[in-house]
Backbone as CSV, one residue per row, in Angstrom:
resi,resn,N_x,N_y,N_z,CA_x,CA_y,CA_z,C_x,C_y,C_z
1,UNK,35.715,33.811,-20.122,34.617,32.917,-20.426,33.976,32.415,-19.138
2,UNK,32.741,32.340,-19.321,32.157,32.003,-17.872,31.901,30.468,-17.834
3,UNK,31.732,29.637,-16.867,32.143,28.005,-16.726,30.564,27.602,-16.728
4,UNK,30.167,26.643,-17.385,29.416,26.097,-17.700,28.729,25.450,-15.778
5,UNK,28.058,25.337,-15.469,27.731,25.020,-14.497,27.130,23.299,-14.510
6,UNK,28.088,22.585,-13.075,27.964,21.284,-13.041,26.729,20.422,-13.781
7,UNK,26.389,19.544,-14.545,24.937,19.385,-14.738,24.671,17.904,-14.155
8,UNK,25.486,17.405,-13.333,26.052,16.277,-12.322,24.792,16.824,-11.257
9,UNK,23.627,16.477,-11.502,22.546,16.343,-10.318,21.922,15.055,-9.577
10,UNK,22.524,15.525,-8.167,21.506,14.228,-7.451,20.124,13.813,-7.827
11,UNK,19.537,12.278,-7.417,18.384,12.221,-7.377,18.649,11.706,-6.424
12,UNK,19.168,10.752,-5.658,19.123,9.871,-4.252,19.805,9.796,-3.948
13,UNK,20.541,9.518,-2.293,21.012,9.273,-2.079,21.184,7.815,-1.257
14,UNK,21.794,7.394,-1.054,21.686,6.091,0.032,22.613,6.203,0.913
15,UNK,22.369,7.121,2.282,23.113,7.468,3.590,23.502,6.112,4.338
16,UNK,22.516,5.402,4.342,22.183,4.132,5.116,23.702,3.144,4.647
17,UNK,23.894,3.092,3.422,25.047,2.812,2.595,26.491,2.808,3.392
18,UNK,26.211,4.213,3.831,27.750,4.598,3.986,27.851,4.435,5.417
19,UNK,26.688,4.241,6.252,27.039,3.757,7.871,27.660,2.901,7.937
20,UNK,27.206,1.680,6.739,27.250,0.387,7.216,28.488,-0.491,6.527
21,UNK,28.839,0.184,5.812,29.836,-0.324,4.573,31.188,0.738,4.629
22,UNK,32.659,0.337,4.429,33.527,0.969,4.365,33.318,0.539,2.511
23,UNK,33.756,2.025,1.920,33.508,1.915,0.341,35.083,1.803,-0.204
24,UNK,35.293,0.502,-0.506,36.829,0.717,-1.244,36.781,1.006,-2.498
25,UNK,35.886,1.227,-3.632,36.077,1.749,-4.943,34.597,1.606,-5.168
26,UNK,34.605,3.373,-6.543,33.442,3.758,-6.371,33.362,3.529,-8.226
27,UNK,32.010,3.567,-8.431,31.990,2.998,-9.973,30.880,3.576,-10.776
28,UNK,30.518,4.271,-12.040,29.026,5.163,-12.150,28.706,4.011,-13.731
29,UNK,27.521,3.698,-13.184,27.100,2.537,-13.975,25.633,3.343,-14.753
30,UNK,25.224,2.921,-15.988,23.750,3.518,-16.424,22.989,2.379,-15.881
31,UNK,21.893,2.779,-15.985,20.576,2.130,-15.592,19.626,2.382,-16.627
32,UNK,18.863,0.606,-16.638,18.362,1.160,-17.758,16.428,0.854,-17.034
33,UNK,15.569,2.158,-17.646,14.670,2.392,-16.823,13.476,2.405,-17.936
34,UNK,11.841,2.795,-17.706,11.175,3.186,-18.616,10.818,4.349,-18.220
35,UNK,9.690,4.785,-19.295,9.156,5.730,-19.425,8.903,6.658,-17.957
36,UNK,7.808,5.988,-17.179,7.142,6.495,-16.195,8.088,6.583,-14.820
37,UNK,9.344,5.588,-15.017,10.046,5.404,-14.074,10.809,7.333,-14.388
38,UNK,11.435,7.508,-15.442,12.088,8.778,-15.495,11.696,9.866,-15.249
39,UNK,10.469,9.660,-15.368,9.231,10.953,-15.183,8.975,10.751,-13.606
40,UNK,9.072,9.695,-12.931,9.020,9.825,-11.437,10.403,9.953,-10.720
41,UNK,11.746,9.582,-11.503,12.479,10.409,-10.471,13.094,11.291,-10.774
42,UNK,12.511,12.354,-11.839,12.542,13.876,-12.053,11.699,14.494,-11.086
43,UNK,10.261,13.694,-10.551,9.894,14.108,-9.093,10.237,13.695,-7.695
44,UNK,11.308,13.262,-8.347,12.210,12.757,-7.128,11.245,11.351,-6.042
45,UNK,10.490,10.718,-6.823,9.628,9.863,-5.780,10.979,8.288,-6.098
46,UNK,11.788,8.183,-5.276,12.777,7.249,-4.989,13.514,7.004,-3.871
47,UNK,13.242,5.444,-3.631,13.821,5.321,-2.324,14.824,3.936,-2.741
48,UNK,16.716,4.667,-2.424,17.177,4.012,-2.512,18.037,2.987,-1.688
49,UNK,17.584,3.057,-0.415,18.256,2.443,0.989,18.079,1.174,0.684
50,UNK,17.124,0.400,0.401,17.112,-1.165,0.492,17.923,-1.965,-0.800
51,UNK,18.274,-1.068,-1.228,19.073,-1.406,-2.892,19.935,-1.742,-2.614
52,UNK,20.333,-3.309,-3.978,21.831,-3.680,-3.115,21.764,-4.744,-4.814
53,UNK,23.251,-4.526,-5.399,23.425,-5.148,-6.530,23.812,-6.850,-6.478
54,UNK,23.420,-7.414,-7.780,23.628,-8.698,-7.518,24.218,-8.990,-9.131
55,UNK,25.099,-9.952,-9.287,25.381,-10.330,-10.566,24.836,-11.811,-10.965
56,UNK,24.428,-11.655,-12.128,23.632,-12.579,-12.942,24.276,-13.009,-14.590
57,UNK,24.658,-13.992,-14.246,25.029,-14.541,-15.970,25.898,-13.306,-16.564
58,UNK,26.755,-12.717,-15.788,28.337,-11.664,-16.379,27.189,-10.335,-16.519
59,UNK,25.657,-10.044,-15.755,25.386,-8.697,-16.093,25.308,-8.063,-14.438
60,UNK,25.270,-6.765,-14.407,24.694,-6.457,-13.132,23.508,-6.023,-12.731
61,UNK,22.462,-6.084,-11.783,21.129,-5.719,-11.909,20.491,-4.899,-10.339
62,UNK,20.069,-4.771,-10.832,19.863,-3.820,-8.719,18.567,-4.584,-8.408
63,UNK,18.518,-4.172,-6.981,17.411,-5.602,-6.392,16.414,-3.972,-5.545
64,UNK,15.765,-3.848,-5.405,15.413,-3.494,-4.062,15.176,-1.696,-4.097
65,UNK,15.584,-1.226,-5.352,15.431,0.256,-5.714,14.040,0.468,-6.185
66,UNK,12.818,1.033,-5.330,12.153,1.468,-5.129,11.532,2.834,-5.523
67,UNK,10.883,2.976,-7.215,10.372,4.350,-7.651,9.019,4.144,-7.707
68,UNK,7.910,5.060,-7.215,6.701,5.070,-6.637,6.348,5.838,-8.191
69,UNK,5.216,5.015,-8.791,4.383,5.634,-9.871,4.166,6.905,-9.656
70,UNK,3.775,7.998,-10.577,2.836,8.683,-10.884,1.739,8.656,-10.701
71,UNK,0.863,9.552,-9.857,-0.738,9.236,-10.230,-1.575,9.722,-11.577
72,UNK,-0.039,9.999,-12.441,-0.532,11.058,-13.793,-0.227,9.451,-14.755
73,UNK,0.607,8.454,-14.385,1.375,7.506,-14.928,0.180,6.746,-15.932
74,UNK,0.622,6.713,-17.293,-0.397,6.108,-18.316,-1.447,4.580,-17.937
75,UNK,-2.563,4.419,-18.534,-3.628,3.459,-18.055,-3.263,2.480,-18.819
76,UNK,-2.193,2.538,-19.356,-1.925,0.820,-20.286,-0.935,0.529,-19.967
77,UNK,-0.330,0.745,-18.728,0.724,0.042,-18.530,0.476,-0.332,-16.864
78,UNK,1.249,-1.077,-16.151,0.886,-1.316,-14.956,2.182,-1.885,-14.294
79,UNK,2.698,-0.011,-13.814,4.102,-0.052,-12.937,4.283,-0.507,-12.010
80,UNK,5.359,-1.494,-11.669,5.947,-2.145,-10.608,7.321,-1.270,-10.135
81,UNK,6.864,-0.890,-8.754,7.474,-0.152,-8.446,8.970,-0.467,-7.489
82,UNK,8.873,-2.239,-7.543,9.992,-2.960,-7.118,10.343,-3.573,-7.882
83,UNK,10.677,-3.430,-9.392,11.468,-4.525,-10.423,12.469,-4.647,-10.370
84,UNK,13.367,-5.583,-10.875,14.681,-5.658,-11.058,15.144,-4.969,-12.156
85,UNK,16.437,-3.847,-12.065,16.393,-3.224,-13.178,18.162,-3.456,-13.215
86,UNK,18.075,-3.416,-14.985,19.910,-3.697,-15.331,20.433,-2.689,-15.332
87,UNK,21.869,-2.826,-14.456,23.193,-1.658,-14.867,23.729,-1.781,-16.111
88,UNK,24.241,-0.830,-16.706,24.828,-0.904,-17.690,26.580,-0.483,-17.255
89,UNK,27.456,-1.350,-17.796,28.859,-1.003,-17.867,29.509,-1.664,-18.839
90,UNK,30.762,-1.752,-18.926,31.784,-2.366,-19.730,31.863,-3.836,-19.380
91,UNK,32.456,-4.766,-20.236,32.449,-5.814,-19.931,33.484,-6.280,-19.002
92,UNK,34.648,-5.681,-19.579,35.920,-5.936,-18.591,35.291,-5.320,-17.045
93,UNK,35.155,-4.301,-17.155,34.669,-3.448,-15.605,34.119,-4.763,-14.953
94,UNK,33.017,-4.934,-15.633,32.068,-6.319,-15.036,33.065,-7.595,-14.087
95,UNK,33.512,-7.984,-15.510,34.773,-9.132,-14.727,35.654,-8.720,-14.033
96,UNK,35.785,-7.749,-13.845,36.773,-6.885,-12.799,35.890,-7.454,-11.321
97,UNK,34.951,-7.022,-11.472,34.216,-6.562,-10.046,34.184,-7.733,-9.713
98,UNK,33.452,-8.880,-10.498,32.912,-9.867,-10.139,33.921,-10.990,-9.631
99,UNK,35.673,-10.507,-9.690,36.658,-11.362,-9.288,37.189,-10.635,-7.816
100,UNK,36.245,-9.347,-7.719,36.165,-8.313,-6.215,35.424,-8.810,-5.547
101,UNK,33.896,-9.454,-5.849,32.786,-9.849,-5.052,33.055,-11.005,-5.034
102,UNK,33.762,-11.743,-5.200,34.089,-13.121,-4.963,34.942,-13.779,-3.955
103,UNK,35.416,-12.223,-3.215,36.148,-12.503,-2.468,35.393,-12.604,-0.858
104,UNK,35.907,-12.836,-0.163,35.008,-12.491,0.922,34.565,-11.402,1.833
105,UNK,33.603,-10.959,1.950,33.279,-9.969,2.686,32.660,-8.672,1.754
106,UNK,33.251,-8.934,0.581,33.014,-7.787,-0.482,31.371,-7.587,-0.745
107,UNK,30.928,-6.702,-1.276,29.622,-6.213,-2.219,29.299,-5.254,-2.697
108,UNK,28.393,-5.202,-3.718,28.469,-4.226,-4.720,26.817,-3.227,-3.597
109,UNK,26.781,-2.429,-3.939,25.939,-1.056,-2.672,25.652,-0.362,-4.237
110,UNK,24.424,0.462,-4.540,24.365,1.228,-4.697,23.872,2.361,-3.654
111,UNK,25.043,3.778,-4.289,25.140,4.898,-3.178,24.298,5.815,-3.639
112,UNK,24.457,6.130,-4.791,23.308,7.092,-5.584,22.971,7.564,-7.030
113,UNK,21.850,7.936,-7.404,21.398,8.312,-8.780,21.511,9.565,-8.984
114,UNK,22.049,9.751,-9.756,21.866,11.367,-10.468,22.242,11.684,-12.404
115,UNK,22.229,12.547,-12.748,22.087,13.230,-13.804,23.225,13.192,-14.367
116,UNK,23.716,12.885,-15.616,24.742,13.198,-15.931,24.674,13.058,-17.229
117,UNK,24.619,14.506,-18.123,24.606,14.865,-19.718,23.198,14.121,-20.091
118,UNK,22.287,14.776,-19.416,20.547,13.798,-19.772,20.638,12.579,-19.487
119,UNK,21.404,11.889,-18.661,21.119,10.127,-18.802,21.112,10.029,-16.859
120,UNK,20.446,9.400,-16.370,20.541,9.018,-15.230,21.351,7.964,-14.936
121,UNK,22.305,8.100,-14.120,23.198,7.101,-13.522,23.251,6.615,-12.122
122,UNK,24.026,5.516,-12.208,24.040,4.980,-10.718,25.599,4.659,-10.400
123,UNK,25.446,5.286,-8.801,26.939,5.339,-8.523,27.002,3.786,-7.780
124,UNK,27.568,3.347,-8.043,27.827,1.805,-7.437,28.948,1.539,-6.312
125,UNK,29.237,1.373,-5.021,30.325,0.853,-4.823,30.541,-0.673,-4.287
126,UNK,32.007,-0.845,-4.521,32.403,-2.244,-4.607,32.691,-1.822,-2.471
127,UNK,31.922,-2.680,-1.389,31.661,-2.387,0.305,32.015,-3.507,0.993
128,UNK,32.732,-3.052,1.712,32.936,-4.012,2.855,32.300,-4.031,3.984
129,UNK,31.593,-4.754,4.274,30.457,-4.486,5.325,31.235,-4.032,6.955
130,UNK,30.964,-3.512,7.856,31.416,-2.602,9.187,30.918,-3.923,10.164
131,UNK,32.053,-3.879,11.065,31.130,-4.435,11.899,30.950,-3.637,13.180
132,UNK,29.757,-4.199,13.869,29.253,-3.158,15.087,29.915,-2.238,15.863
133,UNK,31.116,-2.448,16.441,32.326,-1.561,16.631,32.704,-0.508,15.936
134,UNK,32.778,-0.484,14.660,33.214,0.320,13.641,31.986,1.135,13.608
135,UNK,30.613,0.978,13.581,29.644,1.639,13.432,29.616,2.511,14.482
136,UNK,29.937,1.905,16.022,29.891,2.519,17.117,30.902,3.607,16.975
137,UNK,31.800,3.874,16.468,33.043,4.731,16.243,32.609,5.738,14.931
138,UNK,31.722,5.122,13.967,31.520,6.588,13.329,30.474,7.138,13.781
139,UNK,29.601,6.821,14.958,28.520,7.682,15.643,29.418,8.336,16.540
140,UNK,30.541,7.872,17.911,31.485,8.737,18.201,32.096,9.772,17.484
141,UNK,32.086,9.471,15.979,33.241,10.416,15.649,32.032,11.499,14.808
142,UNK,31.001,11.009,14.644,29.781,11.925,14.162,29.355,13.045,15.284
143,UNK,29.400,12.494,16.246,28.707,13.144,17.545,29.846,14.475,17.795
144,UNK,31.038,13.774,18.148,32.465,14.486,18.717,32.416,16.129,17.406
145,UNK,32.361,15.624,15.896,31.977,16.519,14.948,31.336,17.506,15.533
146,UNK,30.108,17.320,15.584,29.325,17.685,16.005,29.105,19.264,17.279
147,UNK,30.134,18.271,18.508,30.121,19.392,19.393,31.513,20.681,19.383
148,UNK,32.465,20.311,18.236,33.285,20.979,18.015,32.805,21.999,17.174
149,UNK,32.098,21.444,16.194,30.806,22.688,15.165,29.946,23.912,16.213
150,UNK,29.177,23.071,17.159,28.734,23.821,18.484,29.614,24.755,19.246
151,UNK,30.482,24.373,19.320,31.867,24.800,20.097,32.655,26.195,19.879
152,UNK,32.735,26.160,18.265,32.685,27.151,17.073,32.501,28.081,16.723
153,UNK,30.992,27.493,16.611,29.603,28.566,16.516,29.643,29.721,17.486
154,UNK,29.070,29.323,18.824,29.013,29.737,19.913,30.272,30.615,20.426
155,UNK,31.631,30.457,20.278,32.686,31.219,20.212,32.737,32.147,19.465
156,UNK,32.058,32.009,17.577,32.179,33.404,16.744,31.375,34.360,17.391
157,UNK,29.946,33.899,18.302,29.085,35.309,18.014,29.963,35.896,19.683
């Protein structure tokens, strides 16, 4: 039998995320979106770097996730392309997290959107923010990568 192929597709990522934050647990939350919003990030027009979750009255909501209209986008409606939009999860999950973000140093990051069985999701993680040192050490250890890949290369041919 031949294997059904992943249908787990990116739409964004948030790189910026993972410089800055060590991720201790990762979490895939729905989002709930409209019309014109789904139809724009099937064209992939989304920018998710400035996104960063906040909890409100036991729900979770994203701040700062950024989907750019359509210029095809219908004349009776009038998209805001910076709203606040709700996660969807479990309730326990919720009170889970929210006795995680309460602690110090903690926060909720979204890392990225993608596809999963027709529904768009958001991968959430619960981050501990880096401090400057630590950042300086994964550009060392990015770079060092880097010239060992070079190193490699240049040896096969």
């Amino acid at each position: 039998m031949a294997k059904k192929p992943d249908t787990a597709t990116r739409i964004a990522d948030n790189k910026k995320a993972a410089f800055n934050y060590f991720f201790e647990e990762r979490i895939e939350a729905g989002i709930v979106l409209e019309g014109w919003e789904v139809k724009s990030l099937r064209e992939g027009k989304v920018q998710l770097t400035d996104g960063y979750v906040v909890i409100r009255n036991g729900e979770l909501f994203i701040i700062g996730l950024q989907i750019q209209p359509l210029g095809t986008a219908s004349t009776h409606i009038t998209p805001d392309k910076q709203r606040t939009r709700k996660l969807l999860m479990h309730r326990e999950e919720i009170k889970r997290l929210i006795g995680k973000v309460e602690q110090k140093g903690y926060t909720l990051v979204p890392i990225n959107l993608h596809w999963k069985t027709g529904k768009i999701k958001c991968e959430v993680a619960l981050a501990k923010g880096k401090a400057e040192h630590d950042k300086r050490d994964t550009i060392k250890d990015r770079e060092g990568k880097r010239e060992v890949e070079r190193a490699m290369k240049s040896r096969q041919r």
